[in-house]
N, C-alpha and C positions, 0 to 999 in steps of 0.2 A: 145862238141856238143851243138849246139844254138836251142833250144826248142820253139823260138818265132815264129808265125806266119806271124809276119809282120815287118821289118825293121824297126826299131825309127831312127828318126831323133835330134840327142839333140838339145835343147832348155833351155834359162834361164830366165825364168818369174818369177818374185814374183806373188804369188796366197791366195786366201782365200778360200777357202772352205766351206759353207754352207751345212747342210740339211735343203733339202727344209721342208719337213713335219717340222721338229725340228732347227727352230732358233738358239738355244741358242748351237748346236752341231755344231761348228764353228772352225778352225782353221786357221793361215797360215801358209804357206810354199814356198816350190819352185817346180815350175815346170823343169822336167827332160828332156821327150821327148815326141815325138808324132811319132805315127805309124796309118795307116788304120784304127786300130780299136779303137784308144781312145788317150788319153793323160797319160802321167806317172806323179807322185808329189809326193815328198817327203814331210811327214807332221806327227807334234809330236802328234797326236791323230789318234786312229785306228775309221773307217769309218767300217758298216759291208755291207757285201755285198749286192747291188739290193736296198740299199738307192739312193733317188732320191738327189742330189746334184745341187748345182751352182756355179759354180766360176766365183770367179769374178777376172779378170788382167785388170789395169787399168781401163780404162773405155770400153774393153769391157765383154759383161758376157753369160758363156758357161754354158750350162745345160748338165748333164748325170747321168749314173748309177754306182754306185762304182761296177768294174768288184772284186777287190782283193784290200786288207792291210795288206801286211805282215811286221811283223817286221824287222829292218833292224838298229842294235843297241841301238837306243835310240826311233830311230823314226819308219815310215811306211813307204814303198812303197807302192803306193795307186796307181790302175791304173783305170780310170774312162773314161767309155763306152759313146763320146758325140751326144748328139742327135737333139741339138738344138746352134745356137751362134750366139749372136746379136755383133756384130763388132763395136768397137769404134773409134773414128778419128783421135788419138793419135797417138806420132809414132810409140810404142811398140806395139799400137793395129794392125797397119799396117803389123809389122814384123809378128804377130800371125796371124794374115789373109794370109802376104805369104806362114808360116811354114803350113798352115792349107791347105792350097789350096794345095799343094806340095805333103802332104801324106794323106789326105782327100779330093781327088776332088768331090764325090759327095756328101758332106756337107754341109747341105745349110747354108749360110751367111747371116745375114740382118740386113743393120743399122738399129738402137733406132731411133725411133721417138721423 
């Protein structure tokens, strides 16, 4: 039985991880997938919940709320709630803008000035 609310879409982005409040709480990882309600990322440090985060893929950079990090061998599943994403003009950033657009239509998007 599939417990998820919302269908993911896989995806493979290399990601960083930021707490915003807390710089130096940083990792990377990979991104997994994207569903309606956020992004998934697999990452070798646990994030706690309701931190405010940014990642960054390529050049472009997604702000949210770490929803969960569960453990998951060695690493986390980290699924993070996005609330904000400035889009970059690369091609990968292109590909996350379609994955994004796909299973977050009302997400707002906006190129970096």
């Amino acid at each position: 039985m599939d417990w998820r609310a919302h269908d993911r879409k896989p995806v493979a982005f290399q990601v960083r991880v930021t707490g915003f409040a807390n710089p130096e709480l940083t990792a990377s990882g990979q991104a997994l997938d994207i569903s309606e309600s956020g992004i998934g990322v697999y990452l070798p440090l646990q994030f706690k919940p309701g931190t405010l985060v940014c990642l960054d893929i390529k050049d472009s950079v997604l702000y949210g709320f770490i929803a969960y990090s569960l453990p998951d061998r060695s690493f986390f599943r980290t699924g993070i709630e996005l609330v904000q994403v400035l889009i970059g003009s690369s091609n990968t950033s292109q590909l996350l803008k379609a994955a994004l657009k796909e299973a977050m239509p009302e997400l707002q998007m906006t190129s970096p000035s």
